[in-house]
N, C-alpha and C positions, 0 to 999 in steps of 0.2 A: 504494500500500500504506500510507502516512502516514496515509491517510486512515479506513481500516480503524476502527482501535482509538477513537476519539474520536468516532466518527459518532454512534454510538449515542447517546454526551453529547447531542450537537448537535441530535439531533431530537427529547430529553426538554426540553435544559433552556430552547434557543432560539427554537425550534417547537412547543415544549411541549403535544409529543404523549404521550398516555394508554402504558403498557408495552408494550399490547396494539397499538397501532399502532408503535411503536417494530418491534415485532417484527415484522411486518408489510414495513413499510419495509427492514426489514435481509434477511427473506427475498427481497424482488425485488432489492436489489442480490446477493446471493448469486446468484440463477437469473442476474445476468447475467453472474454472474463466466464460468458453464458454457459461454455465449457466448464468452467472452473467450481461452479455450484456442483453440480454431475460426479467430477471427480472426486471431491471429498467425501459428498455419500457414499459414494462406490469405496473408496478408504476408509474412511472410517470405518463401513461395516465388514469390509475386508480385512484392517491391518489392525484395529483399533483406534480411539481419535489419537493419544497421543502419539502413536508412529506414524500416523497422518501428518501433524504437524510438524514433528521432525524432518519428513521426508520431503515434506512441501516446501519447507522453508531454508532445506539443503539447495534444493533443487533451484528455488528462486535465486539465492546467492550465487548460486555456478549461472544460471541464466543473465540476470544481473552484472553478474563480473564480466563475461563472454561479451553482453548488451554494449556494456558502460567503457570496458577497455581495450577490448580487442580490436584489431585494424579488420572489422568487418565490414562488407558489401550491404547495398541497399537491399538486395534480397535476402539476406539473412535477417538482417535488423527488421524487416517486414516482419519475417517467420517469427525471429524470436520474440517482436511485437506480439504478438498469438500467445505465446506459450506463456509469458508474461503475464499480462491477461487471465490468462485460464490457472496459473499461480497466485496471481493476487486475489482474484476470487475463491480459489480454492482455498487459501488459508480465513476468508471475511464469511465464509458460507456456513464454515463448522465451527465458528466462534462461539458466537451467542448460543446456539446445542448444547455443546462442550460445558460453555459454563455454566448453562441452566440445571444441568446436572452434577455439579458440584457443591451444591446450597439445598437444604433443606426448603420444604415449601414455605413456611409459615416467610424464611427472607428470601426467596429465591429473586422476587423481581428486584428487589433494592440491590442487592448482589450484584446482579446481571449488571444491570444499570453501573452501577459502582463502580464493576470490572470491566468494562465494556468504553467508558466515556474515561475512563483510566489510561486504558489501549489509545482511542482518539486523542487523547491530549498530549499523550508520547508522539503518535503519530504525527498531531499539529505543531509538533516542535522540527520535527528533521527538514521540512520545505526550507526553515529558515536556516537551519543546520549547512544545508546543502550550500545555501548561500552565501553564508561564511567562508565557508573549506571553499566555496569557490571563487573568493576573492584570494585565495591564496595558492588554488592547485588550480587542475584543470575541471569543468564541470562535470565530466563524464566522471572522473577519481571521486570527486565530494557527492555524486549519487550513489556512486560506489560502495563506496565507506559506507555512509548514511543509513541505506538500504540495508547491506550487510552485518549491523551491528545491528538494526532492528529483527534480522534473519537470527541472529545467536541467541540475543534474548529470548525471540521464541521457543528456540533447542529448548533453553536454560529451564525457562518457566514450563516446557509441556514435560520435561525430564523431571519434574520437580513437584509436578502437579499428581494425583493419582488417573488410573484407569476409567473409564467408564460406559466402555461398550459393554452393550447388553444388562446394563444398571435400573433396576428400577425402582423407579423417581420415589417411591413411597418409602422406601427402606434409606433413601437418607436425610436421618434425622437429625437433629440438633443437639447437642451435648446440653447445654441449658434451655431449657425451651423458653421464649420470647412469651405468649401468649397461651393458656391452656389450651387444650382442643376445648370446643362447644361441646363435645356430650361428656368430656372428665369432669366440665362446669355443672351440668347438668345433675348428674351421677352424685356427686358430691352434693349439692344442693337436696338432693332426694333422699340421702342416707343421712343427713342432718334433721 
C-alpha cells in the first residue's frame, strides 16, 4: 500500500511517461488489485492467514525492489504494475478478516477499528517518508526502502501474531470480560 500514492510520481517523473500513459499504467495495477482480493482467500484458506501474509509481503518486497530499482523495460514495469496491484490488494483484502478474528466479540469492532486506522496512519506517514529519502537518494530507492520496511513489519507483526484459520469467532473470549452477557444478567437477577 506504501507504494500506492507515489507511483504515479514514479512513472511521470522517473520513467517519464506522457499523463496518458501514467494513467494507463495505474489502471493495470488497479485490474490487479481485483486479483489480489481472490488471492488471499484462496491463501488464506490454503496456507493459513499468517503464511499468507508473510508470503505476500515477501513477494511484494522482491516485486517492489525489481519495480523501484532494477534497469527495467516499459513492458515489465507494465506486468509488474499487475502483480503489484494484485499484492497490494492481496495483503488490504485479509486484513480486517485476520483481525476480526483476533478480538473477542463483546471488542471486536473497536479493535478492528483500532488496529486497522493504526495500519493507515503508518501507512499515511511513508508518502511523506518517500519524500524525504527522496530529497536525498533517488525516488525509485526512497519507494524502495519505504515500501520494504513497511513489507518486514508485516513479516514481524503476522510472525508475532497467532493463527486463525478455521477459528471460530465464539471461542474467542476475553480474559476479563468488558460487559456481562445478557442472560448471566438475567440468570443472576433470577436466583436472587
Amino acid at each position: 500500500q506504501t507504494c500506492a500514492l507515489p507511483i504515479s510520481a514514479y512513472l511521470k517523473l522517473v520513467l517519464h511517461l506522457s499523463i496518458a500513459h501514467v494513467g494507463g499504467y495505474l489502471a493495470i495495477n488497479i485490474l490487479g488489485s481485483f486479483a489480489g482480493a481472490f488471492l488471499n482467500g484462496w491463501m488464506a484458506d490454503t496456507f493459513g492467514r499468517r503464511k499468507t501474509f508473510m508470503i505476500i509481503a515477501c513477494c511484494q518486497a522482491i516485486a517492489v525492489a525489481v519495480y523501484t530499482l532494477a534497469p527495467i523495460d516499459l513492458t515489465a514495469t507494465l506486468i509488474l504494475g499487475f502483480v503489484l496491484g494484485t499484492l497490494q490488494s492481496g495483503t488490504a483484502a485479509g486484513t480486517a478478516a485476520y483481525i476480526a478474528e483476533l478480538f473477542p466479540t463483546r471488542i471486536r469492532g473497536s479493535a478492528q477499528g483500532l488496529c486497522g486506522n493504526a495500519g493507515r496512519a503508518l501507512g499515511a506517514v511513508m508518502p511523506t517518508m518517500v519524500g524525504i529519502l527522496g530529497s536525498n537518494m533517488k525516488l525509485g530507492a526512497a519507494m524502495g526502502l519505504c515500501a520494504c520496511s513497511t513489507y518486514f513489519l508485516v513479516v514481524v507483526a503476522a510472525f508475532l501474531l497467532p493463527e486463525t484459520r478455521g477459528r471460530d469467532l465464539r471461542s474467542v473470549t476475553a480474559a476479563h470480560p468488558i460487559h456481562p452477557e445478557p442472560e448471566e444478567t438475567t440468570r443472576s437477577l433470577e436466583t436472587s
